[in-house]
C-alpha positions in Angstrom: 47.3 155.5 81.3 45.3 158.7 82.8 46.9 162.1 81.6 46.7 162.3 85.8 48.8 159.3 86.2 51.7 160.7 83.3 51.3 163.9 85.2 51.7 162.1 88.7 54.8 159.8 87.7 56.4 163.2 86.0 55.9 165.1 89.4 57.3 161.9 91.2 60.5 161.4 89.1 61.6 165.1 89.0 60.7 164.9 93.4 63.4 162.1 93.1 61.5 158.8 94.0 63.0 156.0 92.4 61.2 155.2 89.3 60.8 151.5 90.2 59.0 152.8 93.5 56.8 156.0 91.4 55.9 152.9 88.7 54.5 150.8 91.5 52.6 153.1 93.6 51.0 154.0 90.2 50.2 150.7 89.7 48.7 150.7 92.7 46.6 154.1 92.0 45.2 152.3 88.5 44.0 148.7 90.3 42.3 151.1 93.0 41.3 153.6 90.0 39.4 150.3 88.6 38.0 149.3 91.9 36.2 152.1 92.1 35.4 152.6 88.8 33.7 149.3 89.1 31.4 150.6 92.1 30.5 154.0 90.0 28.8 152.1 87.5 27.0 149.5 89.9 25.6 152.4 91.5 24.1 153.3 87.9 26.8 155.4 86.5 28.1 155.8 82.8 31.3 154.1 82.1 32.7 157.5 81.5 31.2 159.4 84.4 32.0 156.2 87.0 35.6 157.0 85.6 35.5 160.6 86.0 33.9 160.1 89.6 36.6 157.5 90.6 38.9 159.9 89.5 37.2 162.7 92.1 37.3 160.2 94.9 41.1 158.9 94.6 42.1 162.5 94.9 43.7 165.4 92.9 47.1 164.9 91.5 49.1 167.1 93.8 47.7 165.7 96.9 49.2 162.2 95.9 52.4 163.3 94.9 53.0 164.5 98.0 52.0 161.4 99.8 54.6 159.8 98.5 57.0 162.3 98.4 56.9 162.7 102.0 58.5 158.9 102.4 62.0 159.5 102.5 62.6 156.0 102.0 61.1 155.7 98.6 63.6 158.5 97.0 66.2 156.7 94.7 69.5 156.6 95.8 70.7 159.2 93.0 68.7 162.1 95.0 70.0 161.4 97.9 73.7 161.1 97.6 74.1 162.6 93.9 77.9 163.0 95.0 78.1 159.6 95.7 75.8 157.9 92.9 77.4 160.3 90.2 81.0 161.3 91.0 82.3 158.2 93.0 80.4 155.3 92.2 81.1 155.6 87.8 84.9 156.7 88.4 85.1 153.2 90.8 83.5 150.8 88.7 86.0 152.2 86.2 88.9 151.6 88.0 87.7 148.1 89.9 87.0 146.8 86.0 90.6 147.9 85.2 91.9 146.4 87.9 89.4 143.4 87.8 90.8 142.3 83.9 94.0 143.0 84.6 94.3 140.6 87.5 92.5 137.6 85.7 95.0 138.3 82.9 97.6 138.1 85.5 96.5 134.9 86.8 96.0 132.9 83.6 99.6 134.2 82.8 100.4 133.0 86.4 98.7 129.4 86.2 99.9 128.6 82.3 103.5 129.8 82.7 103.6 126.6 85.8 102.9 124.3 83.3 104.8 122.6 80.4 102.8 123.4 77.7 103.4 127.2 78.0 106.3 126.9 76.0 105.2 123.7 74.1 101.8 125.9 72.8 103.1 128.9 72.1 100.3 130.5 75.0 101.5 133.8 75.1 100.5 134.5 70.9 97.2 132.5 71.9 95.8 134.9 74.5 97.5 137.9 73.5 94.4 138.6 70.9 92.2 138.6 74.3 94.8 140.9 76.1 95.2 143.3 73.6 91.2 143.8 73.0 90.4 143.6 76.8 93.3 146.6 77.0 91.9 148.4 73.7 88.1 148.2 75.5 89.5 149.6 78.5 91.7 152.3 77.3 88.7 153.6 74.8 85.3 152.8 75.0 84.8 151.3 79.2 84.4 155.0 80.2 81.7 155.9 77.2 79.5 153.1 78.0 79.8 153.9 82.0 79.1 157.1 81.0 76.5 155.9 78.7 74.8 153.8 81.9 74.7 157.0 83.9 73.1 159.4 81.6 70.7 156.8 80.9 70.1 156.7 84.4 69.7 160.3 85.4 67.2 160.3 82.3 65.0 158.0 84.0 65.0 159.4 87.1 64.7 163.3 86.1 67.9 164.2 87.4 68.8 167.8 87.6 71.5 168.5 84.7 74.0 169.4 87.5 75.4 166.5 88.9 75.1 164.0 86.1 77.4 166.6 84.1 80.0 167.1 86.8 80.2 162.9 86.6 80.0 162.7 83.2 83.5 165.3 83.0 84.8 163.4 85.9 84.3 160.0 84.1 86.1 161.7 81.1 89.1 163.3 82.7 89.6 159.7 84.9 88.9 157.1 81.7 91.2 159.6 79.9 93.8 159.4 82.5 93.7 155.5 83.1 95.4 154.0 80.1 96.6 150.3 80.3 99.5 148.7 78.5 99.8 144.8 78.8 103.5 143.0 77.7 102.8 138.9 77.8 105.6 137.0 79.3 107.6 135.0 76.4 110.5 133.1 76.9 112.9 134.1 79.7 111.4 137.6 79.4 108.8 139.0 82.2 105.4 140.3 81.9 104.7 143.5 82.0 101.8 146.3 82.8 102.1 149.8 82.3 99.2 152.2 83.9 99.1 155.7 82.9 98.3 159.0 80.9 100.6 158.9 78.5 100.1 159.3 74.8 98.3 155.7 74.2 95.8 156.1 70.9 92.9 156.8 71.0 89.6 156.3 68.4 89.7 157.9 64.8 93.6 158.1 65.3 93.8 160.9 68.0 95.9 160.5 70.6 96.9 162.2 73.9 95.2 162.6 77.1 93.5 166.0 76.1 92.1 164.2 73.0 91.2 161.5 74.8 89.3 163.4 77.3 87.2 165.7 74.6 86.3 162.2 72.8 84.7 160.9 76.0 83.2 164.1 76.8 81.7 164.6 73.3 80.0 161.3 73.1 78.9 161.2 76.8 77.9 164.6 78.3 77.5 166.0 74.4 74.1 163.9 73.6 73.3 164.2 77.8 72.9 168.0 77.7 71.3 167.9 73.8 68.4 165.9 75.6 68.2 167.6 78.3 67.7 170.8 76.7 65.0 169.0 74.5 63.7 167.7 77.5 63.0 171.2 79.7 61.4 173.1 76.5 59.2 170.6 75.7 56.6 171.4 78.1 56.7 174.9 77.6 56.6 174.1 73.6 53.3 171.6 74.3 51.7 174.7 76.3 52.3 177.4 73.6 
C-alpha cells in the first residue's frame, strides 16, 4: 500500500469513520490509483513516473480525507454516540447475558422437573457441572472479555483514550457488582438464584467486590492505556 494511503486511512480512523467504510473508500482510491497509472504509461511514461503522476492527479492526501470526512454518515457509530457505544452498550450486554443464562437454566430446570425422570436420573447432579461453570464464567471472566471486545474495538477505530477508559471502569465496577449464585432444585427442595455484590471469589483466590473490581480493571483498562501510550509516541519516536 502507498505510504499516502497508510497516511490517509490513519487520518480517517483518528476523524472517526468507521474502519470498514475508511478500508473501502481506500480500496476504491487504489483500483482508481491503477487506472490511471495504466493511462501514464500508455501515454509513454515510466512505470515509476506514471505512478508518481497518478499519484499528482488523484489528489493530495489531505484534500481526500476531508472528502470523506465531511459524510457524516460514514463516521462509525463509536464517534458519534461514545456514551452510548462505550458506557451503555458493554454494561447491557453484560447484564442481558446474565439474565440470558440464567433464564435458559431456569427453563431446563422448569421443563425436566415436569417429567418423571427428574428424579429417576438424578438431573439436577447432571447439569449442575454446566450451572456451576456458566455461573463461574459470568461472575469472573464475561466482563474481561466484554471489556476485551471494546478495547479491541476503540483500537481499531483510533478512539480517543477518554471514553473507552470511563467504559472500561464502568464495565469493572458493574461485572464486579453483578455476581450470580445458582441452587438446583433437588428433592422437595426449590431452586434458588442469588444476584449480588457480595463476597463471591474471585480469580487467584481474591475475593470481595473491591478485589474483584481492580482484577477487571487491571486486565482490561491496564493493557488499553499501556498501548495507547505506545501508540501516541510512536510517531513522534519515528520522526526523531
Amino acid at each position: 500500500m502507498p505510504r499516502e494511503f497508510e497516511l490517509l486511512r490513519e487520518r480517517l480512523l483518528r476523524a472517526g469513520i468507521g474502519a470498514a467504510q475508511a478500508g473501502r473508500y481506500i480500496a476504491e482510491l487504489k483500483d482508481h490509483l491503477d487506472d490511471l497509472s495504466a493511462e501514464e504509461q500508455r501515454a509513454g511514461w515510466s512505470p515509476n513516473d506514471a505512478r508518481s503522476r497518478a499519484m499528482r492527479r488523484l489528489g493530495y492526501v489531505d484534500d481526500l480525507a476531508e472528502a470523506m470526512i465531511a459524510r457524516r454518515e460514514f463516521r462509525a457509530w463509536s464517534a458519534r454516540a461514545p456514551a452510548a457505544a462505550y458506557l451503555v452498550t458493554p454494561s447491557v450486554i453484560l447484564a442481558v447475558t446474565t439474565a440470558l443464562w440464567l433464564a435458559a437454566l431456569v427453563a431446563v430446570c422448569s421443563w425436566l422437573r415436569g417429567h418423571a425422570a427428574w428424579e429417576a436420573a438424578d438431573w439436577p447432579s447432571r447439569i449442575r457441572p454446566f450451572a456451576d461453570g456458566a455461573a463461574w464464567f459470568s461472575n469472573t471472566t464475561l466482563a474481561m472479555v466484554l471489556g476485551w471486545g471494546l478495547a479491541a474495538n476503540a483500537i481499531r477505530q483510533r478512539a480517543p483514550l477518554q471514553w473507552p477508559m470511563l467504559g472500561l471502569i464502568l464495565l469493572a465496577a458493574v461485572g464486579a457488582a453483578l455476581q450470580v449464585g445458582v441452587t438446583l432444585p433437588a428433592l422437595g427442595v426449590p431452586g434458588e438464584i442469588e444476584l449480588g455484590s457480595g463476597p463471591g471469589a474471585s480469580p487467584f483466590g481474591l475475593s470481595g467486590y473491591w478485589a474483584r473490581f481492580a482484577l477487571n480493571l487491571a486486565t482490561t483498562a491496564g493493557p488499553f492505556a499501556l498501548f495507547h501510550a505506545w501508540r501516541t509516541r510512536r510517531p513522534a519516536a519515528s520522526q526523531s
